[in-house]
C-alpha positions as CSV (number, residue, x, y, z in Angstrom):
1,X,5.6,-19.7,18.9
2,X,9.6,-19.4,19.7
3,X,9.4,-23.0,21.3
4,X,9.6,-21.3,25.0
5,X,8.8,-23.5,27.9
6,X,6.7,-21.9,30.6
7,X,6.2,-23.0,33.9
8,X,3.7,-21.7,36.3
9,X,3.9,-22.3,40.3
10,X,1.4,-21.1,42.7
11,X,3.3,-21.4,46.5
12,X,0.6,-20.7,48.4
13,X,-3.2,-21.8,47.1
14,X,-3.7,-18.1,47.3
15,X,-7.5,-18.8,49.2
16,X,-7.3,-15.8,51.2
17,X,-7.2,-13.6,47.6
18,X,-11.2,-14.9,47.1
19,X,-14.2,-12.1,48.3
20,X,-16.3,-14.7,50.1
21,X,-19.1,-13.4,47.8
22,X,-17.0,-15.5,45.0
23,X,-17.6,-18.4,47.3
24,X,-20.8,-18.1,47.3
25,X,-21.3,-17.5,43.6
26,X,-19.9,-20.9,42.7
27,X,-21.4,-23.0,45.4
28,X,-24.8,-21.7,43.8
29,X,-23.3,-22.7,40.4
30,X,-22.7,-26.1,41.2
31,X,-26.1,-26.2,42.6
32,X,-27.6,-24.9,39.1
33,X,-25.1,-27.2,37.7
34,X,-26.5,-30.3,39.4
35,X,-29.7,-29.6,38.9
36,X,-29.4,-29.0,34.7
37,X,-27.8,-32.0,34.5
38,X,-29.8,-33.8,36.9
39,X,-27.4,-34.4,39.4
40,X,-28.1,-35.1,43.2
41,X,-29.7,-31.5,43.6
42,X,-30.6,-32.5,47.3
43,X,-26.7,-32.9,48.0
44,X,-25.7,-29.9,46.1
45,X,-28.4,-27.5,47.9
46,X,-27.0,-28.9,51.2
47,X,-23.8,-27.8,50.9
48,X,-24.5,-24.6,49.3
49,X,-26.7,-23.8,52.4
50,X,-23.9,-24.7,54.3
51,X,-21.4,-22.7,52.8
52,X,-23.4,-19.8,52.9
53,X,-24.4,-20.2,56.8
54,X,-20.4,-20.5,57.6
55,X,-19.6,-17.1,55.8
56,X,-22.4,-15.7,57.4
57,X,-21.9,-16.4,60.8
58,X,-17.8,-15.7,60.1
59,X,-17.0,-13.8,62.2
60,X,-14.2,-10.7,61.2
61,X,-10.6,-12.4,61.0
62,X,-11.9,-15.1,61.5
63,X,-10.6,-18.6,58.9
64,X,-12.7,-19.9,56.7
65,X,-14.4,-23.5,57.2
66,X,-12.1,-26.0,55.6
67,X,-15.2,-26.2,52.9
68,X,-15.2,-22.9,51.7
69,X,-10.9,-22.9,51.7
70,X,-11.2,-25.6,49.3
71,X,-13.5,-23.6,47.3
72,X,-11.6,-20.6,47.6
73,X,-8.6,-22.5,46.6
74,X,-10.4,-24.1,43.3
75,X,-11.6,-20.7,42.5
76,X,-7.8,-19.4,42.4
77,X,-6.8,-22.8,40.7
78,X,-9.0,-21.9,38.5
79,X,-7.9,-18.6,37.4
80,X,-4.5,-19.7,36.9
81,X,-5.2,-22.1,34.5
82,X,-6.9,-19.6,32.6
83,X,-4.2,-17.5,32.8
84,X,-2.4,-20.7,31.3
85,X,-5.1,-20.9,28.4
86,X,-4.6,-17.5,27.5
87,X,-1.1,-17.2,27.2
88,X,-1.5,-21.2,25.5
């Protein structure tokens, strides 16, 4: 309301901040997703099984497939621009 510009920079994509358990969640949401809509639900249950077999066998310290990064990485995008919502 004072006419402030705000900026918001992320420097890293902040992936590693995720619980793989997040992963998961929204990999089964975009299957729900797909199917309500009636979306390729044979595609969409694919890769959730796959994302779910890679955290599984993960083993500790071990990085992240480059599929559930880019999850964990939306999932942080995400927040931010909620964040960004919030504060308008």
């Amino acid at each position: 309301d004072q006419g402030h510009e705000v900026h918001v920079a992320y420097q890293t994509s902040g992936n590693i901040a995720v619980f793989d358990d997040d992963a998961i969640r929204f990999a089964d949401f975009v299957r729900d997703f797909n199917e309500a809509f009636g979306l390729k639900k044979a595609d969409a249950e694919k890769f959730y099984k796959k994302i779910v077999k890679s955290i599984k066998d993960k083993k500790p310290g071990q990085v992240d497939t480059p599929e559930v990064l880019t999850i964990k990485g939306l999932i942080r995008r995400g927040e931010a621009k909620a964040g960004c919502r919030y504060t308008g």
